[in-house]
C-alpha positions in Angstrom: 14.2 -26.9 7.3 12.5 -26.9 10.3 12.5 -25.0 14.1 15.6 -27.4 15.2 17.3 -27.3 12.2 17.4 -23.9 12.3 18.9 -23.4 15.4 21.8 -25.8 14.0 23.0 -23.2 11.6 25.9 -21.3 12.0 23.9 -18.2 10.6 25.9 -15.1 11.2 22.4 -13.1 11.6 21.5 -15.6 14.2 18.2 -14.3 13.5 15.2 -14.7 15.9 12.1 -16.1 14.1 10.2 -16.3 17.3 9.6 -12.9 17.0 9.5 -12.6 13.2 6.8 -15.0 13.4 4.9 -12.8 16.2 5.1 -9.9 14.8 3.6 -11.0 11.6 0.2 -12.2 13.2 -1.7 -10.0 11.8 -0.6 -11.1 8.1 0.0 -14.5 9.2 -2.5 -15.7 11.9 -1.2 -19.1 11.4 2.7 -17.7 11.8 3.6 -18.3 15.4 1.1 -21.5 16.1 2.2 -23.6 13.0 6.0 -22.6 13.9 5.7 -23.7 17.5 4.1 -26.8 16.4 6.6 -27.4 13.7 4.4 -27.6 10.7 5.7 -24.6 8.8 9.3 -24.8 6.7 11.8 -22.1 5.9 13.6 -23.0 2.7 16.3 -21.3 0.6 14.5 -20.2 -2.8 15.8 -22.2 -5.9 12.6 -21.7 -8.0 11.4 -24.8 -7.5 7.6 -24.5 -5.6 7.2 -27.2 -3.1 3.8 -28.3 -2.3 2.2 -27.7 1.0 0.9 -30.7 2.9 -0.8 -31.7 6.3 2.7 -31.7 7.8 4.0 -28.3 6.6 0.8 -25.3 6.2 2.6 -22.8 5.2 6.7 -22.0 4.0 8.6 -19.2 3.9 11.4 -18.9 1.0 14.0 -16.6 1.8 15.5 -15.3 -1.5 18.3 -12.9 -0.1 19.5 -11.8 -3.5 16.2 -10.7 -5.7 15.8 -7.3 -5.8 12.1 -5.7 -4.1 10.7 -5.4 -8.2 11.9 -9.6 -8.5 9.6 -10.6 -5.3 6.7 -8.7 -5.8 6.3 -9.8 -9.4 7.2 -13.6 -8.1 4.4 -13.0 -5.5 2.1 -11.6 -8.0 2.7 -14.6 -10.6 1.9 -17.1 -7.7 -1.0 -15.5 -6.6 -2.1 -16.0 -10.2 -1.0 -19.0 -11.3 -1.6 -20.8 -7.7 -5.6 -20.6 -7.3 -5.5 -22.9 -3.9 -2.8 -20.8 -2.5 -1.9 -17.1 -1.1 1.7 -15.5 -1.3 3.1 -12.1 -0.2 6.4 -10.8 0.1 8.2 -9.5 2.8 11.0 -6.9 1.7 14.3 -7.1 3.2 14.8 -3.8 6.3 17.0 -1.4 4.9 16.4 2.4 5.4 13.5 2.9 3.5 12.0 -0.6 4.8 10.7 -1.2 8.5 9.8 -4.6 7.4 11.2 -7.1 9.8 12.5 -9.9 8.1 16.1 -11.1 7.4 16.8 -10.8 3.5 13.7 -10.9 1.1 11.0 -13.5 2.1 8.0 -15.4 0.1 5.5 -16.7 2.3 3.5 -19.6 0.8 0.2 -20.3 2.5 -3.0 -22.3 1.7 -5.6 -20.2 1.2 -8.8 -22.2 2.4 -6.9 -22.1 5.8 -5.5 -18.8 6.1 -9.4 -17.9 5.3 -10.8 -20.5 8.2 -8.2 -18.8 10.9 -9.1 -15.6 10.0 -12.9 -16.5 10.1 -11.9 -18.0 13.5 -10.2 -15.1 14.9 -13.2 -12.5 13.8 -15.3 -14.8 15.9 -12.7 -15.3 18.7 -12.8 -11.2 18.8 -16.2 -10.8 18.9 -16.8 -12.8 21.5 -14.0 -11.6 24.0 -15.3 -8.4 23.3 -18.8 -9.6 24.3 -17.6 -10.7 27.4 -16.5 -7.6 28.2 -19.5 -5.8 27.5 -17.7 -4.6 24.4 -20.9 -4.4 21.7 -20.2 -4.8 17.8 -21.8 -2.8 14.9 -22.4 -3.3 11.5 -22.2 -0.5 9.3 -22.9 0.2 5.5 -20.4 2.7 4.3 -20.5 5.2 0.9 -18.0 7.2 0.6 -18.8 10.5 -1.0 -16.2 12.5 -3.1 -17.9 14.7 -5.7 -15.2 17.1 -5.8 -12.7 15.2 -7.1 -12.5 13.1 -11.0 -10.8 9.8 -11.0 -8.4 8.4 -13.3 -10.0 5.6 -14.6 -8.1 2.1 -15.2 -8.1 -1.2 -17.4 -7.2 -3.6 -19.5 -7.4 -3.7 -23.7 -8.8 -7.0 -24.1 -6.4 -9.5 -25.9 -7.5 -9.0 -29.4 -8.2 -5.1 -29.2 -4.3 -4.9 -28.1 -3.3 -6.9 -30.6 -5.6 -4.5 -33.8 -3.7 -1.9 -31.9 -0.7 -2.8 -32.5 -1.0 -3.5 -35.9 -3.1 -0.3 -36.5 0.5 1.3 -34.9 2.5 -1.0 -36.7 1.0 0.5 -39.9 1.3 3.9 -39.3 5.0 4.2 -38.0 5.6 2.3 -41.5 3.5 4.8 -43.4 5.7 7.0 -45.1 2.8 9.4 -45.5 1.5 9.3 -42.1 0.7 12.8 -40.8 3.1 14.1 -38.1 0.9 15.2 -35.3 3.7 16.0 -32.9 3.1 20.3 -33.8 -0.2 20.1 -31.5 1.3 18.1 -29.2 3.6 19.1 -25.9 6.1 16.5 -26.0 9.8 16.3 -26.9 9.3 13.4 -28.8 10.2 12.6 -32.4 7.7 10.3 -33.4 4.2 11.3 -33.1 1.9 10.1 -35.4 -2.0 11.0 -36.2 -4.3 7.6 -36.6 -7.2 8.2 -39.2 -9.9 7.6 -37.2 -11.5 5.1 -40.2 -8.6 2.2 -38.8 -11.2 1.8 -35.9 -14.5 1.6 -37.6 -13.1 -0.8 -40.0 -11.3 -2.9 -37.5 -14.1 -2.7 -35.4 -12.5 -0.9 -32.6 -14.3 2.5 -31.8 -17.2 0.1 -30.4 -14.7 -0.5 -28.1 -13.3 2.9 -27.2 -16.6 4.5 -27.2 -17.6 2.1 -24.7 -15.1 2.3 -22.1 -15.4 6.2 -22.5 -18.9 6.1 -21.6 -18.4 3.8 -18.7 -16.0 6.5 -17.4 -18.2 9.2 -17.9 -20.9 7.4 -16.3 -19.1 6.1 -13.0 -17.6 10.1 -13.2 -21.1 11.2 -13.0 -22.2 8.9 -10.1 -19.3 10.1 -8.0 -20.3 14.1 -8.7 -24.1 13.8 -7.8 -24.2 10.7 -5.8 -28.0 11.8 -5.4 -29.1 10.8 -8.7 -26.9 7.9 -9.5 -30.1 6.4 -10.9 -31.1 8.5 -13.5 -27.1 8.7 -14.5 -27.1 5.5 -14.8 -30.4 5.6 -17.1 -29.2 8.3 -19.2 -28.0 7.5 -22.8 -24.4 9.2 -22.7 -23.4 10.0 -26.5 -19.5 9.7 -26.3 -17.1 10.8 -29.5 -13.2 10.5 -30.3 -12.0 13.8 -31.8 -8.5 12.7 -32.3 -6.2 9.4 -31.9 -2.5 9.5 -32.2 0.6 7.4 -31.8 3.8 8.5 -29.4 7.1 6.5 -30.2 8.9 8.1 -27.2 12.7 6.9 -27.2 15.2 6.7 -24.6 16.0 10.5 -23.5 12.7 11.8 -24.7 9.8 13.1 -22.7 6.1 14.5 -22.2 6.1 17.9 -19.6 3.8 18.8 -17.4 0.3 19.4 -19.7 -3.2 19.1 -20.1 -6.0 18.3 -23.2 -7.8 21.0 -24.6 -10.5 21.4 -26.8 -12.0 18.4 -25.1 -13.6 16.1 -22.6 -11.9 13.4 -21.7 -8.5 12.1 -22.9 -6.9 8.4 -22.8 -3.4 6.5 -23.1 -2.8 3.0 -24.2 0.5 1.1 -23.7 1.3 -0.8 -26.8 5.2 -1.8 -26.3 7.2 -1.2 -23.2 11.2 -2.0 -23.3 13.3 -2.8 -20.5 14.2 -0.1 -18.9 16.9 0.9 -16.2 16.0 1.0 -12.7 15.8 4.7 -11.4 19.6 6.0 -10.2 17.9 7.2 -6.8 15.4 6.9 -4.8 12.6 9.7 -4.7 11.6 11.2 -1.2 8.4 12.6 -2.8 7.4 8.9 -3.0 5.8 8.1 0.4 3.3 5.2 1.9 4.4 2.1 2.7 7.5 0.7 1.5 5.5 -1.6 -0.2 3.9 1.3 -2.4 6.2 3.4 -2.2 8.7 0.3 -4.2 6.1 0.3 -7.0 5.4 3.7 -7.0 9.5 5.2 -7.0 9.5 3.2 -11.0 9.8 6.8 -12.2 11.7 6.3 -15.2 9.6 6.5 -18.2 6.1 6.1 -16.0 3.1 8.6 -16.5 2.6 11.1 -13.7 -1.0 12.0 -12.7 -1.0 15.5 -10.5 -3.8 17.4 -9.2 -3.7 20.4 -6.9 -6.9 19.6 -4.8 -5.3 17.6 -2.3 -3.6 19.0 1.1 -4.2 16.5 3.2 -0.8 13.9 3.5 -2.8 11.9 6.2 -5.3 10.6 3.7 -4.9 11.6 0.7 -1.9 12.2 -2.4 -1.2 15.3 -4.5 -0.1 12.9 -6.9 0.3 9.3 -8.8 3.3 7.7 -10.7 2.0 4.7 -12.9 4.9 2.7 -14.3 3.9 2.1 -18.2 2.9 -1.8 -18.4 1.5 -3.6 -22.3 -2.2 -3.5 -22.7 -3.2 -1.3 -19.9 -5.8 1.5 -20.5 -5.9 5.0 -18.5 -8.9 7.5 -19.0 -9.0 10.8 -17.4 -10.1 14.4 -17.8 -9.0 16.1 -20.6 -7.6 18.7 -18.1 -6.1 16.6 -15.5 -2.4 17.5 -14.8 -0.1 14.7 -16.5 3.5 14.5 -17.5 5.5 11.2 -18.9 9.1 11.1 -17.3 12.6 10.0 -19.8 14.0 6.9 -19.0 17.2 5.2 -19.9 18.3 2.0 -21.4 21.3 -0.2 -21.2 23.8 0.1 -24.1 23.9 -1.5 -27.4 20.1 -2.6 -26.0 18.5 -2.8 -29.5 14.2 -2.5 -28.3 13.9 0.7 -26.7 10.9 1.8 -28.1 8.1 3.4 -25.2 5.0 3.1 -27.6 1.3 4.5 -26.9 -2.0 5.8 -28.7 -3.6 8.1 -27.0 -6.7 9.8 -27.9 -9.1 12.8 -27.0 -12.9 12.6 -26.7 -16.1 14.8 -25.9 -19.8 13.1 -24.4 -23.0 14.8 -24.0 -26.5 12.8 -22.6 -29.2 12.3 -24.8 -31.3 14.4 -22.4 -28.6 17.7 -23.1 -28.3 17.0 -26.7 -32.0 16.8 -27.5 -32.8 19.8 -25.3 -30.4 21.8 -27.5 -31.3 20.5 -30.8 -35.1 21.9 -30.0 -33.5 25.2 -28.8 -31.5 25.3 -32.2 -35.0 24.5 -34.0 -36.9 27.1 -32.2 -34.2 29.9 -32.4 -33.9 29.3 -36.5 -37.0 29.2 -36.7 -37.0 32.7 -34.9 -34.4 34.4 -36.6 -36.5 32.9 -40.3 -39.5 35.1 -38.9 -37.4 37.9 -37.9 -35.5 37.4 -41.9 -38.9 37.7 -43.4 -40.3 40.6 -41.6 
């Protein structure tokens, strides 16, 4: 529908989209121009994706009754299904939201001209601000954070997820699979060692090895940002200690803990049921309420925490990551981490939470050969010392 059919509703909100439309510029360059000139459609969502044209550049789908979770994932599949095209979501105001529109919105727009007006209005700033006397710079920026580790995150190609789940398959299966659960902090049931020989014959620990290294060596670069080049030169020997399996079920959990005994550790998410929404939401869950939607997915999620950061302004003691198939997370063996319960619904027959997980130690060629000649020298020493 268009401006004048708008006005022709008997729309109890009588809502203004003048405004909306203005006050989303800086989203939506296009917003108020292509409104005023009647080239941009607000529809009722059905499901159904209308094509944009000369006529109508951009639409807006209100979608009143999906919940904040059901438009960001709609948005999200767009986005990647839609290569020509760029969609956000607008979340309905409430009291966590100070978004402005009416009821959930999906905003449609064609991406080669969302980039040309933005292109345009870069150019249309620079050169007011010339005209005032207003000069521009351009500045290369490195941010610097040595004091810090990051978690690191990815994806398990397609066929390593699928080896993994069968390797996982197998050992939940195994009736003499070794329980691993004794050195392990969880309240969890099912915890299951993986013989480490399942990856070199599958062909995984190339795999492993490799993305441990990579987060070693991007670690590294962050810590002595002076000699990223000979980090990145270096040969960095990496090597899995242990691998295990967690079937966490509804009600069970992982408290606060670290790794020991190592260098790095790693989780894998291998199945993921549907699980309840959290009961409440969390206040210690701030940012926008765009983030803080994601980020308040508590239940059965994976909590990163570090005690380094004091600053709210900029930075965040802390990180809830909601548990999603295939995805990869390596960290320090002694960062903070904790998995939270969750629930499911009744009589729901999938509730298995499944992950591997694994711990693993690295060392540079450089370190390792320096210490194998120490080794030589000082057996050969204490030989001498034998003898005489």
């Amino acid at each position: 529908m268009n401006k004048e059919e708008i006005k022709k509703l008997k729309d109890p909100e009588e809502y203004d989209w003048n405004t909306f439309f203005a006050k989303i510029v800086g989203v939506c360059p296009w917003a108020q121009k292509y409104w005023n000139l009647n080239q941009l459609e607000i529809v009722e969502w059905t499901g159904e994706i209308l094509e944009l044209s000369n006529d109508c550049v951009a639409r807006v789908y209100k979608h009143p009754t999906a919940s904040d979770e059901e438009l960001i994932k709609i948005s999200d599949t767009m986005n990647k299904e839609r290569e020509k095209e760029t969609w956000f979501n607008l979340l309905p105001a409430s009291d966590f939201h100070r978004e402005i529109g009416p009821a959930g919105l999906l905003i449609q727009q064609d991406k080669t001209l969302l980039n040309s007006i933005r292109e345009s209005r870069e150019g249309e700033k620079v050169e007011e601000n010339r005209k005032k006397g207003i000069q521009s710079y351009e500045m290369n920026i490195e941010l610097l954070q040595p004091w810090s580790v990051p978690v690191f995150r990815t994806q398990l190609p397609p066929n390593v997820l699928q080896t993994m789940i069968e390797i996982s398959d197998q050992a939940l299966t195994d009736k003499n699979a070794e329980s691993w659960g004794e050195n392990l902090a969880g309240e969890i049931e099912k915890e299951f060692k993986i013989d480490l020989d399942n990856l070199k014959q599958t062909g995984m620990m190339g795999f492993f090895l490799g993305a441990i290294r990579q987060f070693v060596i991007e670690c590294k670069c962050q810590q002595r940002p002076d000699l990223i080049n000979g980090i990145q030169k270096e040969e960095w020997l990496t090597q899995i200690q242990t691998m295990w399996i967690t079937s966490q079920q509804p009600g069970e959990y992982n408290p606060l803990h670290i790794h020991t005994n190592c260098h790095v550790s790693a989780v894998m998410y291998i199945k993921v049921p549907k699980m309840l929404p959290s009961m409440k939401f969390s206040p210690e869950f701030f940012g926008s309420p765009a983030i803080r939607n994601v980020n308040n997915k508590s239940d059965g999620s994976i909590l990163f925490v570090s005690n380094f950061s004091g600053d709210f302004n900029f930075s965040a003691p802390h990180i809830v990551c909601p548990p999603k198939v295939g995805d990869l997370y390596i960290f320090r063996s002694n960062q903070q981490h904790l998995v939270y319960p969750f629930r499911c619904a009744e009589g729901q027959k999938d509730v298995e939470r499944r992950s591997i997980s694994f711990n693993a130690i690295f060392q540079s060629k450089t370190d390792k050969d320096i210490q194998t000649e120490f080794d030589r020298v000082q057996l050969k020493k204490d030989m001498n010392n034998e003898e005489s």
